[in-house]
The first five atom37 places (N, CA, C, CB, O) and aatype in JSON, in Angstrom:
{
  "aatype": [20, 20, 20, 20, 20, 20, 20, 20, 20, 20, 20, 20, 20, 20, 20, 20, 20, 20, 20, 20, 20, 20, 20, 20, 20, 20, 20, 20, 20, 20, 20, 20, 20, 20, 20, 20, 20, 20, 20, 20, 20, 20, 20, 20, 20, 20, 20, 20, 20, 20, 20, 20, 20, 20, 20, 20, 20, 20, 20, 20, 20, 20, 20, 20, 20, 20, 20, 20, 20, 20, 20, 20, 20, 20, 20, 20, 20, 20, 20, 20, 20, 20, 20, 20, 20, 20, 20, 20, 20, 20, 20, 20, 20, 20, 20, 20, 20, 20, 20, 20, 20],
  "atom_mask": [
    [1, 1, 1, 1, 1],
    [1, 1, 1, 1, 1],
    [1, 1, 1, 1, 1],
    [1, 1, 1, 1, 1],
    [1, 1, 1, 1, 1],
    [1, 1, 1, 1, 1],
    [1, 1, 1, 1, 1],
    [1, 1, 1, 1, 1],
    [1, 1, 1, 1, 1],
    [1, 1, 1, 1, 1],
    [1, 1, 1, 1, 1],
    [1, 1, 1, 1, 1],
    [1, 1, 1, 1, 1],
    [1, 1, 1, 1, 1],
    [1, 1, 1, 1, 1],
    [1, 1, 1, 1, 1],
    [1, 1, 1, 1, 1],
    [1, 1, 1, 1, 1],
    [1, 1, 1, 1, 1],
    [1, 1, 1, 1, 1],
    [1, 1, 1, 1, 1],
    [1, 1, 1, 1, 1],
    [1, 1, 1, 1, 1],
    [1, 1, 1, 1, 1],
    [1, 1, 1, 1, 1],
    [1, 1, 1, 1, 1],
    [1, 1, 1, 1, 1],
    [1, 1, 1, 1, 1],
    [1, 1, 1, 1, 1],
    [1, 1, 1, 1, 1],
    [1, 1, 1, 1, 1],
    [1, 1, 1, 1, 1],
    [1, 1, 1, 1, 1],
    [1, 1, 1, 1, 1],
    [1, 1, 1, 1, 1],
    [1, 1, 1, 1, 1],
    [1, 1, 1, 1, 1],
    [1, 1, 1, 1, 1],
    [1, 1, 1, 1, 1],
    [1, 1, 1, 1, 1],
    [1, 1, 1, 1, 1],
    [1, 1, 1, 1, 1],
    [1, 1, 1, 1, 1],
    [1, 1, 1, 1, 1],
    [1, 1, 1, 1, 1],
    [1, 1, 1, 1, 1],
    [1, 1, 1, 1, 1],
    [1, 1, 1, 1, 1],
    [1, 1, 1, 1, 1],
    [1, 1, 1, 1, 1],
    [1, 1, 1, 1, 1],
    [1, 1, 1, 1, 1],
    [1, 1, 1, 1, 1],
    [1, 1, 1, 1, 1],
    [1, 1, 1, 1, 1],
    [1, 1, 1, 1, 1],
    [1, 1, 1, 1, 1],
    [1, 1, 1, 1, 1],
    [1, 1, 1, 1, 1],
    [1, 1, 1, 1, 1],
    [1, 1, 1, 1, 1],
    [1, 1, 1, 1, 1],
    [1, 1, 1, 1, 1],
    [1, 1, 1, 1, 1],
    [1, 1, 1, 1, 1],
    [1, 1, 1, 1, 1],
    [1, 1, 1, 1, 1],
    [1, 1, 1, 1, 1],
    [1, 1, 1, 1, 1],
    [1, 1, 1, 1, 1],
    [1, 1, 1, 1, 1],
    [1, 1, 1, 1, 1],
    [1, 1, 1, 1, 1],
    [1, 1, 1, 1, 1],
    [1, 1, 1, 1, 1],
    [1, 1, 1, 1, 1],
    [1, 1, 1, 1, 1],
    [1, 1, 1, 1, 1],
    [1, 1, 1, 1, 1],
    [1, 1, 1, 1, 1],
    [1, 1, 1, 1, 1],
    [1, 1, 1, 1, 1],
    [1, 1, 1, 1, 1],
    [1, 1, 1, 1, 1],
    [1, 1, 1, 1, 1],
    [1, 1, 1, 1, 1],
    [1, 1, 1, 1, 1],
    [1, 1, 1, 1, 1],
    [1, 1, 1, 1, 1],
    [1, 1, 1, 1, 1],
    [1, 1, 1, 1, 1],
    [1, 1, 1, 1, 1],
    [1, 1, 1, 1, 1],
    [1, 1, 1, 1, 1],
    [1, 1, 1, 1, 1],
    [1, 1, 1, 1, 1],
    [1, 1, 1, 1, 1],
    [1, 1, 1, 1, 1],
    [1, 1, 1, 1, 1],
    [1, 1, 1, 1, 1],
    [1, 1, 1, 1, 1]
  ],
  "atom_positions": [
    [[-21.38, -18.85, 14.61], [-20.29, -18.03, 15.09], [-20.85, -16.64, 15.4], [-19.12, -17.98, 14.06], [-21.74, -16.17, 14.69]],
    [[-20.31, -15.94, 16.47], [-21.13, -14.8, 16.9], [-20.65, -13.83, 15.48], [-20.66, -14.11, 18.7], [-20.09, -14.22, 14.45]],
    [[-21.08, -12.49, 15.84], [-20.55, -11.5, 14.95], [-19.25, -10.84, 15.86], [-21.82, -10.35, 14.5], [-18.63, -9.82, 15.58]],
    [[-19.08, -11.55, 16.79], [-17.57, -10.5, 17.91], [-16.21, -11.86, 17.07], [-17.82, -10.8, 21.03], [-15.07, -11.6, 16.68]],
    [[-16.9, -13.12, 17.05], [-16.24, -14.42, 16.66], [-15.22, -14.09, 15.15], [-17.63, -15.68, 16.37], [-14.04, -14.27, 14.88]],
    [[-16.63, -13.44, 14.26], [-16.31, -13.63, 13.06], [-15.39, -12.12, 12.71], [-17.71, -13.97, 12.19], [-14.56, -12.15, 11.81]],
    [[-15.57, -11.23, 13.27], [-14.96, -9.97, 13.68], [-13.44, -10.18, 13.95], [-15.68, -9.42, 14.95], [-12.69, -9.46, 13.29]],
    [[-12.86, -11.09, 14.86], [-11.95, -11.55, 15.25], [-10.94, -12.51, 14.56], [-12.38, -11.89, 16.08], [-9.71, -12.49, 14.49]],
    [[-12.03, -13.46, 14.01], [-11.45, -14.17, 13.18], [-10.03, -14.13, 12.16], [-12.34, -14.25, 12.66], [-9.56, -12.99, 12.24]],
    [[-9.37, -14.82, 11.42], [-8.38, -14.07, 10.32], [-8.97, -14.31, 9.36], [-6.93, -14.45, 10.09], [-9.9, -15.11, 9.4]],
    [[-8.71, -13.85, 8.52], [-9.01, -13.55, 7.06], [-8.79, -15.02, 6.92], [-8.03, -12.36, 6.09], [-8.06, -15.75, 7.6]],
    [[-10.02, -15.51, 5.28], [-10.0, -17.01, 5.17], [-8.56, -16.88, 3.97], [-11.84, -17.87, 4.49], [-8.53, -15.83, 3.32]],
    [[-7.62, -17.73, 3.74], [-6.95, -17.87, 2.99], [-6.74, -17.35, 1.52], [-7.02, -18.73, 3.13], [-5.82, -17.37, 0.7]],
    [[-7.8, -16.97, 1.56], [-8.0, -16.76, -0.16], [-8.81, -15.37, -0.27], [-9.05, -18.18, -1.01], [-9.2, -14.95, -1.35]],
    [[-9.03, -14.66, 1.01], [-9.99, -13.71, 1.04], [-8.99, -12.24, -0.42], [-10.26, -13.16, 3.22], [-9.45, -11.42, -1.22]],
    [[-7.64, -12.62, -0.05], [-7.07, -11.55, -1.04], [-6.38, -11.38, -2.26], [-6.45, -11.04, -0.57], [-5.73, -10.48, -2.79]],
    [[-6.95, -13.25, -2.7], [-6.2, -13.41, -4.07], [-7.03, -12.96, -5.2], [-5.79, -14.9, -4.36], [-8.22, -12.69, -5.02]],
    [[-6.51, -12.88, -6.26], [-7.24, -12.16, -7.61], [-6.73, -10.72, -7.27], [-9.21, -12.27, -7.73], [-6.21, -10.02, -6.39]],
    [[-7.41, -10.76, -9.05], [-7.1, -9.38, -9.52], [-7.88, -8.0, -8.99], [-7.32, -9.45, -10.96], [-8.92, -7.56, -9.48]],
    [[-7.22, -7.48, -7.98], [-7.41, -6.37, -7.29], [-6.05, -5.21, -7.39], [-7.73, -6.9, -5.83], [-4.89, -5.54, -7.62]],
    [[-6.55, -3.75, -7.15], [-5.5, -3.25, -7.26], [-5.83, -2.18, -5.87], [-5.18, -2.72, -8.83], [-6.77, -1.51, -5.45]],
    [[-4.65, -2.46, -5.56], [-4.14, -2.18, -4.18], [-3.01, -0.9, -3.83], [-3.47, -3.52, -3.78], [-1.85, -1.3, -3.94]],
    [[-3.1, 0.44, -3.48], [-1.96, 1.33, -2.99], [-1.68, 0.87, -1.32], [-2.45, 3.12, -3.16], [-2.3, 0.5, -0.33]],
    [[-0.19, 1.2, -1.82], [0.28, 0.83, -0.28], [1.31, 2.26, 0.24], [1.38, -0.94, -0.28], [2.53, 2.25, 0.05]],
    [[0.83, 3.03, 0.66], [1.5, 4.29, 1.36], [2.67, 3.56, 2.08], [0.43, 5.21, 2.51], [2.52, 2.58, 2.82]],
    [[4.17, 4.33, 1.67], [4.86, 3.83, 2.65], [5.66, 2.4, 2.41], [3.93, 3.78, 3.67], [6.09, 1.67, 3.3]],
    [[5.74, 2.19, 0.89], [5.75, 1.12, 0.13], [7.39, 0.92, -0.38], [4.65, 1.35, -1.03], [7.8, -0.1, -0.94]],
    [[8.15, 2.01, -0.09], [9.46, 1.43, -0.11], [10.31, 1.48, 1.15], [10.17, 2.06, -1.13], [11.46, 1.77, 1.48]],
    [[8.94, 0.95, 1.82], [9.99, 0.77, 3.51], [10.29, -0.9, 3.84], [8.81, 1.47, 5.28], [9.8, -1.65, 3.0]],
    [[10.7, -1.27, 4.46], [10.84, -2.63, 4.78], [9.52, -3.69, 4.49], [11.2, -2.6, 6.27], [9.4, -4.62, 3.69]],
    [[8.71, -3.2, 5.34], [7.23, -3.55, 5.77], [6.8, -3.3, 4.25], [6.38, -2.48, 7.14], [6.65, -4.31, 3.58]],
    [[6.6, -2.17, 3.7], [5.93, -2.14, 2.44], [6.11, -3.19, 1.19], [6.26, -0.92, 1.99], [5.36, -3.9, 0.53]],
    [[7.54, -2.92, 1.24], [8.4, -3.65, -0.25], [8.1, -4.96, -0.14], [10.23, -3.56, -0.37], [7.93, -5.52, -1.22]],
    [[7.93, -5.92, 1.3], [7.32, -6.9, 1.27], [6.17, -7.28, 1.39], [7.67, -7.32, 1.73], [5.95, -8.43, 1.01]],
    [[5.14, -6.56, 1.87], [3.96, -6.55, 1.22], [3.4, -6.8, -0.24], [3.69, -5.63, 1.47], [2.72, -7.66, -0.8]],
    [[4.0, -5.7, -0.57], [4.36, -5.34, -2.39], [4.39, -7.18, -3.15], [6.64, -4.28, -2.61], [3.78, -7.81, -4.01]],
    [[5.63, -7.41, -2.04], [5.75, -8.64, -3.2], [4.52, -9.44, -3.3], [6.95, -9.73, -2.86], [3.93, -9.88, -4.28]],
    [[4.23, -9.53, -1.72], [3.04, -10.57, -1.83], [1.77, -10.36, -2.35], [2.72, -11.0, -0.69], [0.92, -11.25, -2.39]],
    [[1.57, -9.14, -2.79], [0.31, -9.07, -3.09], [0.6, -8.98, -4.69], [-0.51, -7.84, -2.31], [-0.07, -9.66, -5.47]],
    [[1.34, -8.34, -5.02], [1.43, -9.09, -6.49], [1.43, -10.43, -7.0], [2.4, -8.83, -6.97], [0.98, -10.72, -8.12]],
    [[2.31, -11.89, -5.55], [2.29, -12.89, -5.81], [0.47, -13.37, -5.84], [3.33, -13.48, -4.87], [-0.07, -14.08, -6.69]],
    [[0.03, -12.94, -5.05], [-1.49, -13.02, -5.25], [-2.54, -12.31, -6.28], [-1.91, -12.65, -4.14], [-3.76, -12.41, -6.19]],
    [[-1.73, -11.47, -7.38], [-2.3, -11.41, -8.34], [-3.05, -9.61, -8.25], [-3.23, -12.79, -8.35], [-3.97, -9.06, -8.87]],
    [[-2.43, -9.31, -7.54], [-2.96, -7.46, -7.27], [-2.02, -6.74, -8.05], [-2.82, -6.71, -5.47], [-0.82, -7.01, -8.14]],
    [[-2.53, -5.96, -8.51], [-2.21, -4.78, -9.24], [-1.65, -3.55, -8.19], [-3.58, -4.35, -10.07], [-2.64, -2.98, -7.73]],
    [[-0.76, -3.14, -7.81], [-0.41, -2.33, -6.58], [0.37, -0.64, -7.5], [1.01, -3.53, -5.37], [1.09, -0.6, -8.49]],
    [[-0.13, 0.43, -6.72], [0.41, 1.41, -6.89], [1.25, 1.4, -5.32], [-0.64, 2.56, -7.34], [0.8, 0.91, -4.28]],
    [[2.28, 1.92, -5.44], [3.65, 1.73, -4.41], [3.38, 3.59, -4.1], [5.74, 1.03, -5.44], [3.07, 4.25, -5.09]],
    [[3.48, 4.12, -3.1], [3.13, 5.44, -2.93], [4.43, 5.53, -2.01], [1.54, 5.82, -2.31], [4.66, 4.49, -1.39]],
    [[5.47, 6.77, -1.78], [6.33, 6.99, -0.87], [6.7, 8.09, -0.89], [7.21, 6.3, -0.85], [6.44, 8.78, -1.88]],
    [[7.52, 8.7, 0.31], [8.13, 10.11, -0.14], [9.8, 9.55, -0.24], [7.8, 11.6, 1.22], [10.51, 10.32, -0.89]],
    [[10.4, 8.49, 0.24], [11.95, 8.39, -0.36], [12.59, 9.0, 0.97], [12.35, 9.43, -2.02], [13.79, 9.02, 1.24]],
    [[11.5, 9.53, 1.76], [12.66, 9.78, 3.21], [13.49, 8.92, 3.55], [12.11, 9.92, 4.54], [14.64, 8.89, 3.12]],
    [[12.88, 7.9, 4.58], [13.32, 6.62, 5.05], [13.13, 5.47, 4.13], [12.66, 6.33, 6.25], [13.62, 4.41, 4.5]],
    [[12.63, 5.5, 3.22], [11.99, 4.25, 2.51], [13.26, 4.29, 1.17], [9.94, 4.54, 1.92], [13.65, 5.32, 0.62]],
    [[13.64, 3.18, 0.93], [14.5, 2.83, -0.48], [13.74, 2.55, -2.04], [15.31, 1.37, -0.13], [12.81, 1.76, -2.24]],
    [[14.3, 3.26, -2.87], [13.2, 3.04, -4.14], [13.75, 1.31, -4.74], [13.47, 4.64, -5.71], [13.31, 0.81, -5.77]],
    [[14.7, 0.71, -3.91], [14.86, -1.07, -3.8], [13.96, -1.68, -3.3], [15.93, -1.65, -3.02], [13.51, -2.78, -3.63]],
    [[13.64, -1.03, -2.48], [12.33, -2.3, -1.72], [11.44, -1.94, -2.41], [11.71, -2.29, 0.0], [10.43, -2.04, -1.72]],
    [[11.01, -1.3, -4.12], [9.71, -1.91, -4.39], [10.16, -2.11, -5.36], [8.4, -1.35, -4.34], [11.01, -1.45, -5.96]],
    [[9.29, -3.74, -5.85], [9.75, -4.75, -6.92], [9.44, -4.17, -8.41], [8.94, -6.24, -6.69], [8.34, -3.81, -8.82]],
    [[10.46, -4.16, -9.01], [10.1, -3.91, -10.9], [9.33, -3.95, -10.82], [10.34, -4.62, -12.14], [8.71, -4.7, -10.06]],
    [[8.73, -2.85, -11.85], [7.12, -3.03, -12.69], [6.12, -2.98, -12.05], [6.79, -4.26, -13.36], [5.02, -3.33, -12.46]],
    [[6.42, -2.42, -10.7], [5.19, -1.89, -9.95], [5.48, -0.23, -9.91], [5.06, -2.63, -8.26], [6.49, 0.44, -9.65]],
    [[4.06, 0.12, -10.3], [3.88, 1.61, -10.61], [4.09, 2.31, -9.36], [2.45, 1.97, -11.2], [3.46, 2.13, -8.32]],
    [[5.21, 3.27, -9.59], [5.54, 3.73, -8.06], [5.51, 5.39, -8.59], [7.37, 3.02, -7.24], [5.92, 5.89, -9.64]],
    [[4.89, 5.99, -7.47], [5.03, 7.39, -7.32], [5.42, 8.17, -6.25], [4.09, 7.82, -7.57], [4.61, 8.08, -5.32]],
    [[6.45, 8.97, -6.01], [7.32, 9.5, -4.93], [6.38, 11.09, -4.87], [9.3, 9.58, -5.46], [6.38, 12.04, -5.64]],
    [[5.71, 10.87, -3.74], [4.77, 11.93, -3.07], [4.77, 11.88, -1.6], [3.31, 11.75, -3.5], [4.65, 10.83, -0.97]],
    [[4.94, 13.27, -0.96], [4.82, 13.08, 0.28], [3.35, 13.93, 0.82], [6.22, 13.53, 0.92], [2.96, 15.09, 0.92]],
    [[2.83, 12.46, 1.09], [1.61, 12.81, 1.78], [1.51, 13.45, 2.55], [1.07, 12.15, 2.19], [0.33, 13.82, 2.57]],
    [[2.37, 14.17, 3.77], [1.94, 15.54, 4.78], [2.3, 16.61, 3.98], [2.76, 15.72, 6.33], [2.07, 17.64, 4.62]],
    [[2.76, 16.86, 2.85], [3.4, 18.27, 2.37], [3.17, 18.52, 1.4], [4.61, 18.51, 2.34], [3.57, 19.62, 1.01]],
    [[2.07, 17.26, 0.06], [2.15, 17.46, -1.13], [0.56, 17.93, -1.48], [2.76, 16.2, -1.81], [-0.4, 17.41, -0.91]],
    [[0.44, 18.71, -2.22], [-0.8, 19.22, -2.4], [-1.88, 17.9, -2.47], [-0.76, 20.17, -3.74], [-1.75, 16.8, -3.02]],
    [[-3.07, 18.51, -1.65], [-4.43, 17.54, -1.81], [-4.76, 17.32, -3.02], [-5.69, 18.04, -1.24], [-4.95, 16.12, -3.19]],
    [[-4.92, 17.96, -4.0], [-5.66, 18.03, -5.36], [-4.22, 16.94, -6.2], [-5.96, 20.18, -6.08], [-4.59, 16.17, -7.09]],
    [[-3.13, 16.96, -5.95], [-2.18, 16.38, -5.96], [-2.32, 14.83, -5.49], [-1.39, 17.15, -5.3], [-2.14, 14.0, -6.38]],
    [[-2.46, 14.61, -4.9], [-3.24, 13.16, -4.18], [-4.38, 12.93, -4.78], [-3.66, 13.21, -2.59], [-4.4, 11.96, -5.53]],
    [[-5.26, 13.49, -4.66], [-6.57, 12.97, -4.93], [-6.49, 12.38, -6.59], [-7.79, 14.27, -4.65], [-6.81, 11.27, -7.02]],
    [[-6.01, 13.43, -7.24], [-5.52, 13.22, -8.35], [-4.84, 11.25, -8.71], [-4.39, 14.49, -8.31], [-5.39, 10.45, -9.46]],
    [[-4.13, 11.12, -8.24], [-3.25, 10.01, -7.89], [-3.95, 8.54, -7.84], [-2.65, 10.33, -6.5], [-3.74, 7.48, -8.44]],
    [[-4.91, 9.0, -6.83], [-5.99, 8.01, -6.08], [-6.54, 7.83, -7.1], [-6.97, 8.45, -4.89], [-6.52, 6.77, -7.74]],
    [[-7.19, 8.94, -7.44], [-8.69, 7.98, -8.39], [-8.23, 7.42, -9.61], [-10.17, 9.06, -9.02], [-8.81, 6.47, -10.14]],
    [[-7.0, 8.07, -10.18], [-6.63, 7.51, -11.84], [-6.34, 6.58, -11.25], [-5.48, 8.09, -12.99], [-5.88, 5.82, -12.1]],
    [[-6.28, 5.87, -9.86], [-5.7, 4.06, -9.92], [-7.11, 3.47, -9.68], [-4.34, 3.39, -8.41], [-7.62, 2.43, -10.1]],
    [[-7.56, 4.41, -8.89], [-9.09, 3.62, -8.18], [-8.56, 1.98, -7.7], [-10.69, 3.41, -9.75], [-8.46, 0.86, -8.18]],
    [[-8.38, 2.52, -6.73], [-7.64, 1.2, -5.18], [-9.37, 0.99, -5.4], [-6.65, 2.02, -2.78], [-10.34, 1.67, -5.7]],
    [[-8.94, -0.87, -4.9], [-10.29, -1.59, -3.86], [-9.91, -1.28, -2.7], [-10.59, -3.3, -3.82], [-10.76, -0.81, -1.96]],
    [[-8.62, -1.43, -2.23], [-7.85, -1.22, -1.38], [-6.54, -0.48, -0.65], [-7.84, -1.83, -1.47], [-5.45, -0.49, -1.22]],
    [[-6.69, 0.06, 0.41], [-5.3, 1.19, 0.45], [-5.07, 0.37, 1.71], [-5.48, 3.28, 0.59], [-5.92, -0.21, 2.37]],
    [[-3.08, 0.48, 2.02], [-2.72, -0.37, 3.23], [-2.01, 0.82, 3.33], [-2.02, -1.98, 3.26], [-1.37, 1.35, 2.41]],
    [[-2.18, 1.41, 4.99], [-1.35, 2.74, 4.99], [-0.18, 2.67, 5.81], [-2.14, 3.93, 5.5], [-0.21, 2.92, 7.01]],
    [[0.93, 2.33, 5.14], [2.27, 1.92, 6.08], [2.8, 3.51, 6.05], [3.62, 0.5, 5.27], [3.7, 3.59, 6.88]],
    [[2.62, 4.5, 5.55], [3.51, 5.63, 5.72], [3.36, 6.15, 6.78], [3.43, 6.56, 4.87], [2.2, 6.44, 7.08]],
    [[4.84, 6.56, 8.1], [4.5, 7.13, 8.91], [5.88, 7.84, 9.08], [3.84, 6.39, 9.88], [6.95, 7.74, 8.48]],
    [[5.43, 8.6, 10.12], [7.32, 9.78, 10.93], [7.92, 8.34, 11.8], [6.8, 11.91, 12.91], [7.11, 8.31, 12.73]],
    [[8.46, 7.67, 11.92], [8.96, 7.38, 12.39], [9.89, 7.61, 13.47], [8.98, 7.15, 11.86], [10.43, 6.61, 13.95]],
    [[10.31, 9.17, 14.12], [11.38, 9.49, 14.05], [10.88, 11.14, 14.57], [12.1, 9.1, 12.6], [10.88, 11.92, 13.61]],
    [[10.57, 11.64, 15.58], [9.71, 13.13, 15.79], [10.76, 13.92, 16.7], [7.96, 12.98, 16.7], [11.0, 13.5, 17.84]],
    [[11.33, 14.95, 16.24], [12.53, 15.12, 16.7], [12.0, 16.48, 17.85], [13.76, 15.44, 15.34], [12.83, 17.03, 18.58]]
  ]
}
């Protein structure tokens, strides 16, 4: 298989099960909260990151560690902070403006 093939390819079935822990910016929006579920159903450890604008603190499931920060306005040292006490393998960045008036 070339390297453009395998590039292209999807992820093999199993590439994201196990114990990994995962932030998902943007995690009590539609898109997030179901993410959320699934990657816990696959066994990830997820920090839920949001600011509560548009996003509902319902769409993320019990017992996932959630912290209400808004990433364009909240101090860096504030974030960074955040990040490393979880130390992600992985970050999925659903937070966005939706909405630019």
């Amino acid at each position: 298989m070339s390297a453009i093939n395998r590039a292209c390819a999807p992820p093999a079935q199993n590439e994201f099960a196990g114990a990994s822990r995962t932030l998902i910016t943007g995690a009590a929006g539609f898109v997030g909260g179901h993410l959320t579920d699934r990657l816990l159903a696959l066994g990830h450890e997820v920090l839920a990151v949001d600011n509560l604008v548009t996003g509902r603190r319902e769409h993320v499931p019990p017992g996932v560690r959630f912290e209400e920060i808004d990433l364009g306005s909240s101090e860096e040292e504030d974030v960074i902070e955040v990040i490393r006490g979880f130390r992600p393998a992985y970050v999925v960045h659903l937070a966005a403006v939706h909405h630019i008036p």
